[in-house]
N, CA, C and O atoms as a Tripos MOL2 file, in Angstrom:
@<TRIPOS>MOLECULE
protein
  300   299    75     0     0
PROTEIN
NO_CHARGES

@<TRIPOS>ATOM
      1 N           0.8520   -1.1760    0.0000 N.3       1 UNK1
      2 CA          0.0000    0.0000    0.0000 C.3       1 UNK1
      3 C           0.8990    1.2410    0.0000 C.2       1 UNK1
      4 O           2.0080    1.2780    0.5310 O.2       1 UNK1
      5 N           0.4990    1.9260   -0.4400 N.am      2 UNK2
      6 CA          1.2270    3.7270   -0.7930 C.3       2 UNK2
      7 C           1.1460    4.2760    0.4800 C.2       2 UNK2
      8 O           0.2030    4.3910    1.2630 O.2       2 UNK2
      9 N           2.8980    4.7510    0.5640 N.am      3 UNK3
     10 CA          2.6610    5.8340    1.5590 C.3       3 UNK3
     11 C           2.9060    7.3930    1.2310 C.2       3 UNK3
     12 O           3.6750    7.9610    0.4550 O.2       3 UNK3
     13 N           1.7560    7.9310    2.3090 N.am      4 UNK4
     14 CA          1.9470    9.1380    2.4890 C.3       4 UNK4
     15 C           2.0870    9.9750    3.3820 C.2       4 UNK4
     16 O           1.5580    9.6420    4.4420 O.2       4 UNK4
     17 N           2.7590   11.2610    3.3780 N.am      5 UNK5
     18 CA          3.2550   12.3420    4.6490 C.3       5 UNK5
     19 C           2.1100   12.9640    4.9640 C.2       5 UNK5
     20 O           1.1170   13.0860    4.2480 O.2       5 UNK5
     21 N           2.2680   13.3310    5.9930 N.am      6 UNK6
     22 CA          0.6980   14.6890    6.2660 C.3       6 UNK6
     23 C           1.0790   15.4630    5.4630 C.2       6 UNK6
     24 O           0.0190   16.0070    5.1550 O.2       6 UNK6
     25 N           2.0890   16.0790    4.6880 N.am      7 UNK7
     26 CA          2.2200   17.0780    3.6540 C.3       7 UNK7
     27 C           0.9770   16.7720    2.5050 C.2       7 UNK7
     28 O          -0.0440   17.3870    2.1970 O.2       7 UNK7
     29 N           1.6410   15.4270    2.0140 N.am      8 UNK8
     30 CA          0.4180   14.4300    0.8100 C.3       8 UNK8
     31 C          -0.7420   14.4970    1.2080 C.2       8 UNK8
     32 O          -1.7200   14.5470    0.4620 O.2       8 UNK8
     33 N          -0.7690   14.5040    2.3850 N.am      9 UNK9
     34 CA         -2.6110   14.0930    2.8460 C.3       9 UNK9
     35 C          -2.8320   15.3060    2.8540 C.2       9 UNK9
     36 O          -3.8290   15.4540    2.1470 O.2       9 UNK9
     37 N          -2.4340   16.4750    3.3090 N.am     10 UNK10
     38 CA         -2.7320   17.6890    3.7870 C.3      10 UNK10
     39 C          -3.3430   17.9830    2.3560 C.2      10 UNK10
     40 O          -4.3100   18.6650    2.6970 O.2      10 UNK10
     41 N          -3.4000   17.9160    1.0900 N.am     11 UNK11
     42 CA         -3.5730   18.0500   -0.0660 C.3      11 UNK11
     43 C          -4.8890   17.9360   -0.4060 C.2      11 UNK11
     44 O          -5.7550   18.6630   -0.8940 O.2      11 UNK11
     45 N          -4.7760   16.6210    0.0620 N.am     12 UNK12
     46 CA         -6.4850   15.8090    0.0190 C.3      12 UNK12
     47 C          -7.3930   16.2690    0.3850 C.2      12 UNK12
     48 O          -8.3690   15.5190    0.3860 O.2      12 UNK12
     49 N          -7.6170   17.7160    0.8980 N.am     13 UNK13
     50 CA         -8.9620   18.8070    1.5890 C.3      13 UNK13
     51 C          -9.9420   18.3890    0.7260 C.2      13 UNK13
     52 O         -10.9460   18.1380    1.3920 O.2      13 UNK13
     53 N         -10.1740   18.1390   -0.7810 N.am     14 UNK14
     54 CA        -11.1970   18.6720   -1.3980 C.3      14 UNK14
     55 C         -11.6860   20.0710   -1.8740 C.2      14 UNK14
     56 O         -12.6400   20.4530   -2.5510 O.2      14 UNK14
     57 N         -10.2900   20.8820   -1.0340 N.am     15 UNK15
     58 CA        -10.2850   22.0940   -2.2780 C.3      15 UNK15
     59 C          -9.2170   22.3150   -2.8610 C.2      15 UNK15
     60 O          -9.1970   23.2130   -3.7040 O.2      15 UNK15
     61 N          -8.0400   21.5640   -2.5780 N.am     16 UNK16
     62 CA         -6.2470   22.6090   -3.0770 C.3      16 UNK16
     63 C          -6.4270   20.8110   -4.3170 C.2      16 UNK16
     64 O          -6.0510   20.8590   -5.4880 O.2      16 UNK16
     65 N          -6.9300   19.7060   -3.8070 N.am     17 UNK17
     66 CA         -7.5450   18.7110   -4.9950 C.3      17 UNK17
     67 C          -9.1850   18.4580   -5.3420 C.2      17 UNK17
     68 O         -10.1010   19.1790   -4.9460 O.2      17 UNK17
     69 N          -9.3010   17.3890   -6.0830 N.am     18 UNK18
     70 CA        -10.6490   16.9740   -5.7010 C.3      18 UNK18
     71 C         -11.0300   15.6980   -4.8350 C.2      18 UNK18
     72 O         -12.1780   15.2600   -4.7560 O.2      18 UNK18
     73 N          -9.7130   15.0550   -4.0760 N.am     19 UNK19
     74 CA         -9.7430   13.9270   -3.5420 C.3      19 UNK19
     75 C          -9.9350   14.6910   -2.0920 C.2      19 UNK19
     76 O          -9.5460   15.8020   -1.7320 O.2      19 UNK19
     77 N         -10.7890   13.5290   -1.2990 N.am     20 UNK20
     78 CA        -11.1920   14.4680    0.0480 C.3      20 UNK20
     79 C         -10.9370   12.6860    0.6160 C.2      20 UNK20
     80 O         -11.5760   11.6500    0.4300 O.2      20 UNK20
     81 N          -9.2830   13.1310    1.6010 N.am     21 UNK21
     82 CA         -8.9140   11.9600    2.1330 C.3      21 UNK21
     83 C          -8.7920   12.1270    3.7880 C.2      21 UNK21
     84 O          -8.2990   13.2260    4.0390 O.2      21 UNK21
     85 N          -9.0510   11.4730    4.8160 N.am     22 UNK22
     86 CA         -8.9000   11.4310    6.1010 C.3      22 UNK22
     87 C          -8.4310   10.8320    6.7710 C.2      22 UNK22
     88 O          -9.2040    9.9590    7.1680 O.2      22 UNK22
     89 N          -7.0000   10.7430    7.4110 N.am     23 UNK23
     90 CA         -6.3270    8.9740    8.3040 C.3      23 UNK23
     91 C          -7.2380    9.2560    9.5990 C.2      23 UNK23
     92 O          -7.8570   10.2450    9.9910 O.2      23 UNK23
     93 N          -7.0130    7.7150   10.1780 N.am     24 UNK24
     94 CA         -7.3160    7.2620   11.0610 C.3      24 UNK24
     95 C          -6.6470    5.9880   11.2690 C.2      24 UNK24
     96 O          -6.7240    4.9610   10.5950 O.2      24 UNK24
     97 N          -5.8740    6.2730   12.4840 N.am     25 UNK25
     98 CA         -4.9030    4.9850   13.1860 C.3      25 UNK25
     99 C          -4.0790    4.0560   12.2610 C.2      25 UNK25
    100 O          -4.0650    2.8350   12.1110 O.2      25 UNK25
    101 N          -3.1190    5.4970   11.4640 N.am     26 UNK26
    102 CA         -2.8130    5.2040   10.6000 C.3      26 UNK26
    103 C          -2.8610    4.5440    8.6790 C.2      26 UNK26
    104 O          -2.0050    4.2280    7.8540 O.2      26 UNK26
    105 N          -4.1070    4.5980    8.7030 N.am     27 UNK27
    106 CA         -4.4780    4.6310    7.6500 C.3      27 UNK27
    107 C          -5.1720    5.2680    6.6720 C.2      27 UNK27
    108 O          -6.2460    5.6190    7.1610 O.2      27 UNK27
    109 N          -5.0860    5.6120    5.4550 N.am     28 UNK28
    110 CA         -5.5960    6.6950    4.8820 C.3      28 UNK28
    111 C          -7.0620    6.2100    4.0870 C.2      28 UNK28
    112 O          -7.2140    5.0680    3.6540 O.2      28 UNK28
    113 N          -8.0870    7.2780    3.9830 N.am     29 UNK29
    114 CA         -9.2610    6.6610    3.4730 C.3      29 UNK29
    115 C          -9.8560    7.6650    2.6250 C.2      29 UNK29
    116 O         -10.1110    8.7850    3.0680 O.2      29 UNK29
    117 N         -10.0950    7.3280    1.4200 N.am     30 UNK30
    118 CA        -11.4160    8.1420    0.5560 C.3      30 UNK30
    119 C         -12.2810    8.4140    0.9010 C.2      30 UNK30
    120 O         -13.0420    7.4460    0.8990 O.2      30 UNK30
    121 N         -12.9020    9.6170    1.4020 N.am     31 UNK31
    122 CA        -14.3210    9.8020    1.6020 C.3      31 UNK31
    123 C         -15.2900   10.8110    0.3930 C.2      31 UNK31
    124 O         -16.4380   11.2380    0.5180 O.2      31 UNK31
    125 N         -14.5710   10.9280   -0.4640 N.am     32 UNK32
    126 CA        -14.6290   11.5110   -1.3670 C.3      32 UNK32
    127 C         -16.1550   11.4720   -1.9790 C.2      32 UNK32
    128 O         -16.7050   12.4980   -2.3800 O.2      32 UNK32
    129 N         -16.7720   10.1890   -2.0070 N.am     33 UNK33
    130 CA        -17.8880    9.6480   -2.2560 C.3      33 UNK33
    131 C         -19.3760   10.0010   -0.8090 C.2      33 UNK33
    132 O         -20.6060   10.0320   -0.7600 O.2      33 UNK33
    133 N         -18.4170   10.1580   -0.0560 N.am     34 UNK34
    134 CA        -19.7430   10.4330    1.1950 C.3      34 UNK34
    135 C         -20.3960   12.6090    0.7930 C.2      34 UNK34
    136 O         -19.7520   13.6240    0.5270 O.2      34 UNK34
    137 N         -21.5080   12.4020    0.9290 N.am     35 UNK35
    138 CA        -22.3830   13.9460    1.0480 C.3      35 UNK35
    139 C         -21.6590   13.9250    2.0880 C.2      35 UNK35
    140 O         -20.5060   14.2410    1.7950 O.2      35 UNK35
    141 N         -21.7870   13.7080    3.1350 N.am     36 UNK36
    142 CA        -21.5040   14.1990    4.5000 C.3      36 UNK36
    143 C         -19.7490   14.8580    4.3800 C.2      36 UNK36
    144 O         -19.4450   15.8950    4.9700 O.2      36 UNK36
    145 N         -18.9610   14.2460    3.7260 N.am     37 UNK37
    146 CA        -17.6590   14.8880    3.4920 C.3      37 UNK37
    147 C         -17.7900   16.2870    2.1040 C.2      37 UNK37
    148 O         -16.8170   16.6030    1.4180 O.2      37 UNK37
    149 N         -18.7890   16.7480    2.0000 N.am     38 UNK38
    150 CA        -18.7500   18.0030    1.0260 C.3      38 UNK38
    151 C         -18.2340   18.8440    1.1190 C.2      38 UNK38
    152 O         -18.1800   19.4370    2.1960 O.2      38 UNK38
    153 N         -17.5720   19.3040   -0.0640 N.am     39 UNK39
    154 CA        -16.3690   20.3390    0.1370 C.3      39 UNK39
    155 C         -15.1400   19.7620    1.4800 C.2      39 UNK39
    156 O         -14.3330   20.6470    1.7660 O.2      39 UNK39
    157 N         -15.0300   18.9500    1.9580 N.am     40 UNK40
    158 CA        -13.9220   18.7380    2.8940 C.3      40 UNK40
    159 C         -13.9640   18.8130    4.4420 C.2      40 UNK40
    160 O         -13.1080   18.8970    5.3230 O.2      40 UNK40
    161 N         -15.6880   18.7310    4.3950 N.am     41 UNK41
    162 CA        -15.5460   19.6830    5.8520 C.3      41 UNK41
    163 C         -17.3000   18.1590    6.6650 C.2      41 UNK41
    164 O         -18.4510   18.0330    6.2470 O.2      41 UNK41
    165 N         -16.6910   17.5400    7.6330 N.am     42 UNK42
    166 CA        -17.6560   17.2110    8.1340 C.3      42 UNK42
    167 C         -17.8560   17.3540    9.1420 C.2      42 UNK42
    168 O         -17.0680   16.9090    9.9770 O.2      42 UNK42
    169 N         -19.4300   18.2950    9.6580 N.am     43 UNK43
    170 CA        -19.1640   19.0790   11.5100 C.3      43 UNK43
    171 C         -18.1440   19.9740   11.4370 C.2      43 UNK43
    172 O         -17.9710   20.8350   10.5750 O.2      43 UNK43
    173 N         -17.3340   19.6690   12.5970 N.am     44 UNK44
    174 CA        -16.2960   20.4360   12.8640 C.3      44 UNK44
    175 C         -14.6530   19.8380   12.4540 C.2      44 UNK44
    176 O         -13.5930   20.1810   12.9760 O.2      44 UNK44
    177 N         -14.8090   19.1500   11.6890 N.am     45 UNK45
    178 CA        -13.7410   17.8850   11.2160 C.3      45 UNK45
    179 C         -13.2680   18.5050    9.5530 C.2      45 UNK45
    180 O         -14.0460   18.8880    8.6790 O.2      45 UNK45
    181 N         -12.1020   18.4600    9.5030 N.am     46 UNK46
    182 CA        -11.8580   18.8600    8.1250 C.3      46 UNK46
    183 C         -10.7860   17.5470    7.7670 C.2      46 UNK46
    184 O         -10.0520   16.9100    8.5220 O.2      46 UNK46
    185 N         -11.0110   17.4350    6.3510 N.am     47 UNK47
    186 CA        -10.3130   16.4940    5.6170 C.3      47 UNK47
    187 C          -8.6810   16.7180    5.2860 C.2      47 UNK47
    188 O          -8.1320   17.8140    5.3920 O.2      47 UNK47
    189 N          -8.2290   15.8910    5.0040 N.am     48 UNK48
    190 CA         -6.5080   16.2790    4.4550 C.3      48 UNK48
    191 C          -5.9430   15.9770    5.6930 C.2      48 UNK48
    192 O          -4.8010   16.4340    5.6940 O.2      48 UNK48
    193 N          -6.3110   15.1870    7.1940 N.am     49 UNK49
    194 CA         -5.6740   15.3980    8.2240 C.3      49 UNK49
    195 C          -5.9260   14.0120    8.8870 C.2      49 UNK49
    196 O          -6.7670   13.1950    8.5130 O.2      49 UNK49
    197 N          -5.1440   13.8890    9.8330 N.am     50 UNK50
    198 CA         -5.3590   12.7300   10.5630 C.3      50 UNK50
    199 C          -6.3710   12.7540   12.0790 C.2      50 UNK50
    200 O          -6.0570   13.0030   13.2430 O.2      50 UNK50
    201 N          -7.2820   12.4920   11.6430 N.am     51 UNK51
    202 CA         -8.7700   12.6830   13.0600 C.3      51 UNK51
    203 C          -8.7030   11.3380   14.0140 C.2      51 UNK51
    204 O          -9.6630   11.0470   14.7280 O.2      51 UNK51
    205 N          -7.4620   10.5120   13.9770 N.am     52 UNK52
    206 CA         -7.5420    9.7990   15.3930 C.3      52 UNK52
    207 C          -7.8760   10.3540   16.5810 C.2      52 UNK52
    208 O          -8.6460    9.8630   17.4070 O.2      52 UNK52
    209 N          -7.3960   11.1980   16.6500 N.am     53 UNK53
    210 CA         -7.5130   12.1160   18.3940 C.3      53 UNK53
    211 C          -8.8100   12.4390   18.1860 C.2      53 UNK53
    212 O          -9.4260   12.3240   19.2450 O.2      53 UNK53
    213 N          -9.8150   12.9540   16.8790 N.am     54 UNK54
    214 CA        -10.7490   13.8830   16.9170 C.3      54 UNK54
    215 C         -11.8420   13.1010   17.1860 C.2      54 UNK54
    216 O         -12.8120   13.4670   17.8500 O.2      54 UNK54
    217 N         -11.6030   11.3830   16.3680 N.am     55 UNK55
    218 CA        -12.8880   10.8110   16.7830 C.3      55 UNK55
    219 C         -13.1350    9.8690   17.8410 C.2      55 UNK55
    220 O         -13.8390    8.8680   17.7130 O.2      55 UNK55
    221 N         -12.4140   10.2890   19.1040 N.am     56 UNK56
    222 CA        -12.5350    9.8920   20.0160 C.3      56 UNK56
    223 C         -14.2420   10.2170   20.9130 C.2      56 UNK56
    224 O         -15.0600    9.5770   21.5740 O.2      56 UNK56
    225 N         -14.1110   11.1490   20.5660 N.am     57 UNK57
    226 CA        -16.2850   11.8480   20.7600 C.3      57 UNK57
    227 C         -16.9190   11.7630   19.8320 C.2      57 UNK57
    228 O         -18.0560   12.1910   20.0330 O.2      57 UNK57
    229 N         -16.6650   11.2120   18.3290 N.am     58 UNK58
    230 CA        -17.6520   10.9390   17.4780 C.3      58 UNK58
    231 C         -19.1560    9.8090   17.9730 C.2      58 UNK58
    232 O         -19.2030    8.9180   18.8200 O.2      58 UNK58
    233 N         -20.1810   10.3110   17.0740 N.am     59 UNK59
    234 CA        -21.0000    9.8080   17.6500 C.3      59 UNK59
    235 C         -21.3210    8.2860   17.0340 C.2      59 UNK59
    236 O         -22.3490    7.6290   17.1980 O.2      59 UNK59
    237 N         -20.3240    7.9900   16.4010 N.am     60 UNK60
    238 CA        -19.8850    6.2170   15.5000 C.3      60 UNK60
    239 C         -18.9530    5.8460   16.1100 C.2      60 UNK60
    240 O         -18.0620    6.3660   16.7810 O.2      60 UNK60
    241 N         -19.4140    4.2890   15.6310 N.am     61 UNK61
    242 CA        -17.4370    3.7000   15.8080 C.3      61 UNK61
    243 C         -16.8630    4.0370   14.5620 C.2      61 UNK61
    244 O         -17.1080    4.7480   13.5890 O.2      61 UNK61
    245 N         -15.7330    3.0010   15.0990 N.am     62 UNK62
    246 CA        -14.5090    3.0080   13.8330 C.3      62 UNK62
    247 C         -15.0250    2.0680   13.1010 C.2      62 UNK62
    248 O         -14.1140    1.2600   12.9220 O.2      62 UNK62
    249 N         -16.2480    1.6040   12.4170 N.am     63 UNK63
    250 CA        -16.4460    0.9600   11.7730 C.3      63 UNK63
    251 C         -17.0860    1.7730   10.7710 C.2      63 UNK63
    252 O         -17.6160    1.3510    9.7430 O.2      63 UNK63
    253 N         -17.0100    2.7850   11.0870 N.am     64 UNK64
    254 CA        -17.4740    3.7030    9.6160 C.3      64 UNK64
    255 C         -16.5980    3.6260    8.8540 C.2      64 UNK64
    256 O         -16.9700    3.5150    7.6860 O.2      64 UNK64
    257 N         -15.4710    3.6380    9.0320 N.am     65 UNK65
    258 CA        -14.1660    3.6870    7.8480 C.3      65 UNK65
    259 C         -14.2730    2.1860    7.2330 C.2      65 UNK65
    260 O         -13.6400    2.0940    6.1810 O.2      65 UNK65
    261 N         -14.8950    1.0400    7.6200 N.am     66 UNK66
    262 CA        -15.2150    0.1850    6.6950 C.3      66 UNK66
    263 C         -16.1910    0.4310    5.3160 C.2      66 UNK66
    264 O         -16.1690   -0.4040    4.4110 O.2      66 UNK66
    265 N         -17.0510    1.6520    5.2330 N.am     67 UNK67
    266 CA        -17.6430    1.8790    3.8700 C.3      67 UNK67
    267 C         -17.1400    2.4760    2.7550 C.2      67 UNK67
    268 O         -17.6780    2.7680    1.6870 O.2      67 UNK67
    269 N         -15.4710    2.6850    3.3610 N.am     68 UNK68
    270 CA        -14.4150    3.9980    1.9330 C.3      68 UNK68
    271 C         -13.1900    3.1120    1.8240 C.2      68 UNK68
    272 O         -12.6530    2.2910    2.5690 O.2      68 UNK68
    273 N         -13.0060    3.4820    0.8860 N.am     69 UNK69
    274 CA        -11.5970    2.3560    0.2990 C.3      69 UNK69
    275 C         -10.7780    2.9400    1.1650 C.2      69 UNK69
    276 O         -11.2350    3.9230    1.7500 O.2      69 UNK69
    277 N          -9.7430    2.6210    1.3970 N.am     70 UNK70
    278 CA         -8.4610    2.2090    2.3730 C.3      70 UNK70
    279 C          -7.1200    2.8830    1.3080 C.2      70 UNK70
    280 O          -6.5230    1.9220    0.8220 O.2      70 UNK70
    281 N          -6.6530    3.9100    0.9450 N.am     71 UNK71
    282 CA         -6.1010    4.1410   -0.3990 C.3      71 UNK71
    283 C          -4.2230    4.2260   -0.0440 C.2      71 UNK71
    284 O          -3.2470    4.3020   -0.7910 O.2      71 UNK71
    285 N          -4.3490    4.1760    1.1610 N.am     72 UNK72
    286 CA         -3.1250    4.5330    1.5630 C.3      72 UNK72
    287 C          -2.2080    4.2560    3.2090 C.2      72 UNK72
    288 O          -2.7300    3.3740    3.8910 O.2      72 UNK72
    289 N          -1.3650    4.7060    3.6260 N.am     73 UNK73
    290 CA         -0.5710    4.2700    4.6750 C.3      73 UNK73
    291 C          -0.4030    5.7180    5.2060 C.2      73 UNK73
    292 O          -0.0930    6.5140    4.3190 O.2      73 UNK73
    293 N          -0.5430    6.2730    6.5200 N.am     74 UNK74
    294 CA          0.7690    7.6350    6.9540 C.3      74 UNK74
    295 C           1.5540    7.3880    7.9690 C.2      74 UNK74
    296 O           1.3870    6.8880    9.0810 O.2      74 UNK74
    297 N           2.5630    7.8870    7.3140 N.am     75 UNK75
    298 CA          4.1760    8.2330    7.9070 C.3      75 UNK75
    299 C           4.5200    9.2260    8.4580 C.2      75 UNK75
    300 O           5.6860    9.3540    8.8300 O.2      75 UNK75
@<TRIPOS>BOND
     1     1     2 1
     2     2     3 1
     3     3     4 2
     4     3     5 am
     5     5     6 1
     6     6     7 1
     7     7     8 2
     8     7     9 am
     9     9    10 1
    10    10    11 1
    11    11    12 2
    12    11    13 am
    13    13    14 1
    14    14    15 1
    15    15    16 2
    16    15    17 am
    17    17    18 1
    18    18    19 1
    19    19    20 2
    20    19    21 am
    21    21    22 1
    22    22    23 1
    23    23    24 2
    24    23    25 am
    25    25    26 1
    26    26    27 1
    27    27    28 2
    28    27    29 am
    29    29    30 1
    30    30    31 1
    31    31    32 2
    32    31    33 am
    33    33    34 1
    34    34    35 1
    35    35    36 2
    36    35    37 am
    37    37    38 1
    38    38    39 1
    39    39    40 2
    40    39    41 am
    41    41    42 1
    42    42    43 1
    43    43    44 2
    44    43    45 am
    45    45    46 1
    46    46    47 1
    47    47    48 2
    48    47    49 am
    49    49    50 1
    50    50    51 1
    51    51    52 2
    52    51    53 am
    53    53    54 1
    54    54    55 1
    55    55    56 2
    56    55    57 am
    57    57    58 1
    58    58    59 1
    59    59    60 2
    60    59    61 am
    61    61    62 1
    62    62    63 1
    63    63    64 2
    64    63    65 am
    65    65    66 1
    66    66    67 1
    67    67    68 2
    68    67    69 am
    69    69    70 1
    70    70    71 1
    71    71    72 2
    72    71    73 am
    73    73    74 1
    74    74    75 1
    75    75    76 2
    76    75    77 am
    77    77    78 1
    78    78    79 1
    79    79    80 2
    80    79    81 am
    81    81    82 1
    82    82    83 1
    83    83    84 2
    84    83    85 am
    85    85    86 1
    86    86    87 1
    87    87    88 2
    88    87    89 am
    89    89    90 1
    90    90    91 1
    91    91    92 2
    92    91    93 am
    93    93    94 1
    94    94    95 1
    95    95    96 2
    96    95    97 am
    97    97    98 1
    98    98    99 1
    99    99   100 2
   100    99   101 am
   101   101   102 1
   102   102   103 1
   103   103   104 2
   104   103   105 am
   105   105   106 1
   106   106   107 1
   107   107   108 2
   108   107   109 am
   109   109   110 1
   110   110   111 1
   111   111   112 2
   112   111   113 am
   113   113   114 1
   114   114   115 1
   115   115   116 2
   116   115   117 am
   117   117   118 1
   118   118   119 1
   119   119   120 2
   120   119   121 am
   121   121   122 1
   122   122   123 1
   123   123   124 2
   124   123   125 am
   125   125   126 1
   126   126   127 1
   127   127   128 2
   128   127   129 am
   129   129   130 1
   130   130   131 1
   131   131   132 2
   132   131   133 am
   133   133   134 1
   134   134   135 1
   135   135   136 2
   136   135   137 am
   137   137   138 1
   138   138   139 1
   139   139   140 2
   140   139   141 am
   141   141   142 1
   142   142   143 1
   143   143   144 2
   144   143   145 am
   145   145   146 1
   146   146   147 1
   147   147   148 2
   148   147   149 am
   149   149   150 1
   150   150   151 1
   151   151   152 2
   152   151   153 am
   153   153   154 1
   154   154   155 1
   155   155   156 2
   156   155   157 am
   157   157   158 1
   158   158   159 1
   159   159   160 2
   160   159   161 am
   161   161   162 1
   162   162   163 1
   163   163   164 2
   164   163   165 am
   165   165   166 1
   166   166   167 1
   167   167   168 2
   168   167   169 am
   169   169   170 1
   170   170   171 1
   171   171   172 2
   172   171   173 am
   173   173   174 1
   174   174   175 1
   175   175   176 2
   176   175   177 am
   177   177   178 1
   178   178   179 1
   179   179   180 2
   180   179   181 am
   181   181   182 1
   182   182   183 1
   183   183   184 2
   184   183   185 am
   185   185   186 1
   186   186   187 1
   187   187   188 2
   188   187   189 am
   189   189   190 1
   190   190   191 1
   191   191   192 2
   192   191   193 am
   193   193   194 1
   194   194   195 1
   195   195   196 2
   196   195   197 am
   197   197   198 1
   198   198   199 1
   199   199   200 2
   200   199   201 am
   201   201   202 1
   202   202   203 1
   203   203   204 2
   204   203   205 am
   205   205   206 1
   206   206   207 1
   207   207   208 2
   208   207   209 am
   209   209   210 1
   210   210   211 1
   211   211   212 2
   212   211   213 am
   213   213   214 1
   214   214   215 1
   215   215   216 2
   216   215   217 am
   217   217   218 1
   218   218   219 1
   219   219   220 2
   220   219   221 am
   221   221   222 1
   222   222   223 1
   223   223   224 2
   224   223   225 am
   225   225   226 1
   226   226   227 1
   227   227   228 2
   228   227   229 am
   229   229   230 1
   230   230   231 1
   231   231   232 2
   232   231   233 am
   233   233   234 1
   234   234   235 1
   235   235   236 2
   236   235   237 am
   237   237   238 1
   238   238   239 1
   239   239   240 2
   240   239   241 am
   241   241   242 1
   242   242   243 1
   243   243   244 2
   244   243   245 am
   245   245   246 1
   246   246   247 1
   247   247   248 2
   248   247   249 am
   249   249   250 1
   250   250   251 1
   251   251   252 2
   252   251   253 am
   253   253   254 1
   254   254   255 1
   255   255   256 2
   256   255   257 am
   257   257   258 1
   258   258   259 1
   259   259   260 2
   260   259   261 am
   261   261   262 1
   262   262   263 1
   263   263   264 2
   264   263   265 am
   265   265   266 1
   266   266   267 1
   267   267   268 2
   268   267   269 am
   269   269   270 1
   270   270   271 1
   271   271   272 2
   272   271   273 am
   273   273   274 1
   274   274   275 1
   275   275   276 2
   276   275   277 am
   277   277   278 1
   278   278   279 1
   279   279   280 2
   280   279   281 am
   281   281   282 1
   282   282   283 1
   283   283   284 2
   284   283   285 am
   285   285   286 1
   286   286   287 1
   287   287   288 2
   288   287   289 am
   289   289   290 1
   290   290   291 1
   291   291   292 2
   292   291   293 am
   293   293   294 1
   294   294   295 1
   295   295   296 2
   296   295   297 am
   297   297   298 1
   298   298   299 1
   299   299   300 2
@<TRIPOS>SUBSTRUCTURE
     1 UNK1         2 RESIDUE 1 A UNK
     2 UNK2         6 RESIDUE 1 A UNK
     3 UNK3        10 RESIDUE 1 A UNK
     4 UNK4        14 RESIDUE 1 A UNK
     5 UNK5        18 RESIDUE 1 A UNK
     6 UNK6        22 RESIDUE 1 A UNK
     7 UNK7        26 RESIDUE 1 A UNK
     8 UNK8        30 RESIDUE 1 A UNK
     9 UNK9        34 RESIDUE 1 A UNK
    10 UNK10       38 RESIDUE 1 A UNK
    11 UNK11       42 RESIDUE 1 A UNK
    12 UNK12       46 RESIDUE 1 A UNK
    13 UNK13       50 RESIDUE 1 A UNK
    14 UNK14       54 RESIDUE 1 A UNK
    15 UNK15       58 RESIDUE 1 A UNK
    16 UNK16       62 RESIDUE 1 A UNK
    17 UNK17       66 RESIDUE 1 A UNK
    18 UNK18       70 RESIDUE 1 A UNK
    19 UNK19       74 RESIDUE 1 A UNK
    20 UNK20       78 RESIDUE 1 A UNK
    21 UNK21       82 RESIDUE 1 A UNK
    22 UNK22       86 RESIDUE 1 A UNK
    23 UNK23       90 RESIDUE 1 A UNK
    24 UNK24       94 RESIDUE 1 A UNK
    25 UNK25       98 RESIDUE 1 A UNK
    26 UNK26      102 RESIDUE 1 A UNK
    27 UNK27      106 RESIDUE 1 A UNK
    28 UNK28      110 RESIDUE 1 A UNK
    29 UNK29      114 RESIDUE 1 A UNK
    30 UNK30      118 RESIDUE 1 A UNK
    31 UNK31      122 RESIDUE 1 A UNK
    32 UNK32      126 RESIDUE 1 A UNK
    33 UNK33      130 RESIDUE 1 A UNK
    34 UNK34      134 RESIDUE 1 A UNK
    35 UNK35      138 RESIDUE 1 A UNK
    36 UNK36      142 RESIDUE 1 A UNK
    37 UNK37      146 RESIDUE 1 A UNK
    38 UNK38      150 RESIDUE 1 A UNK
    39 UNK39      154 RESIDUE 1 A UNK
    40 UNK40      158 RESIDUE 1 A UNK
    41 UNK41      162 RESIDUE 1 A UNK
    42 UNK42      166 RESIDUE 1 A UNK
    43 UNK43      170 RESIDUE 1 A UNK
    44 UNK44      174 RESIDUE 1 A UNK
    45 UNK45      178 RESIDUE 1 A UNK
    46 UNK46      182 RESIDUE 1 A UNK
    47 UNK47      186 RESIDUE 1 A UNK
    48 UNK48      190 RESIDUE 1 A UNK
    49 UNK49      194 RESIDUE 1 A UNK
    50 UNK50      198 RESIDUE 1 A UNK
    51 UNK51      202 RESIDUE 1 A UNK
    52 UNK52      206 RESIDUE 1 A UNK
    53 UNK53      210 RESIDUE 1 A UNK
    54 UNK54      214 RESIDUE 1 A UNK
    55 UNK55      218 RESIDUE 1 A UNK
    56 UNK56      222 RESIDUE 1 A UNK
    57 UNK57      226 RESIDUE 1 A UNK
    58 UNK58      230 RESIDUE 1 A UNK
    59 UNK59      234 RESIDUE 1 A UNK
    60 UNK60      238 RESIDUE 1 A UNK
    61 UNK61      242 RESIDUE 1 A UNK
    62 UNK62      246 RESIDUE 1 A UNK
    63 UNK63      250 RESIDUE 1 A UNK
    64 UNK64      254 RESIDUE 1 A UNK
    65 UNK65      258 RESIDUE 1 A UNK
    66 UNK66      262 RESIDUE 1 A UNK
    67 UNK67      266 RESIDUE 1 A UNK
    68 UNK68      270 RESIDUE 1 A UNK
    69 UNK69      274 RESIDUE 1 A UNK
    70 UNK70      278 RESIDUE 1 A UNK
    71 UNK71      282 RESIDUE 1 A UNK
    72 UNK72      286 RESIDUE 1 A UNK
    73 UNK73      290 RESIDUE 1 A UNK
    74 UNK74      294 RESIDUE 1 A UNK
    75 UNK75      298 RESIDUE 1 A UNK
């Protein structure tokens, strides 16, 4: 699997590209396909970044990241 820096991911907002990517516990994920990720921004959560720490109060598990492809690794 491809790796990438938070520089690479930092990219992935959904506005500086059109890919809207988010890690979590080390792994990188497409959400590109979810409404709820529009324009880059879900709640108070923005894309291009790593939201381990953030979804510690989400109101899901970590089994949401089972519905978006898996596209990558961060380093």
């Amino acid at each position: 699997m491809k790796e990438y820096t938070r520089q690479q991911l930092a990219l992935r907002n959904g506005q500086d590209r059109e890919e809207v990517w988010v890690a979590f516990k080390g792994d990188i994920y497409d959400v590109s396909s979810s409404r709820l990720w529009k324009d880059g921004k879900h709640y108070e959560h923005w894309s291009g970044q790593d939201l381990t720490l953030e979804l510690t109060d989400a109101p899901h598990t970590n089994q949401v990241f089972k519905k978006f492809q898996k596209v990558g690794k961060l380093i």
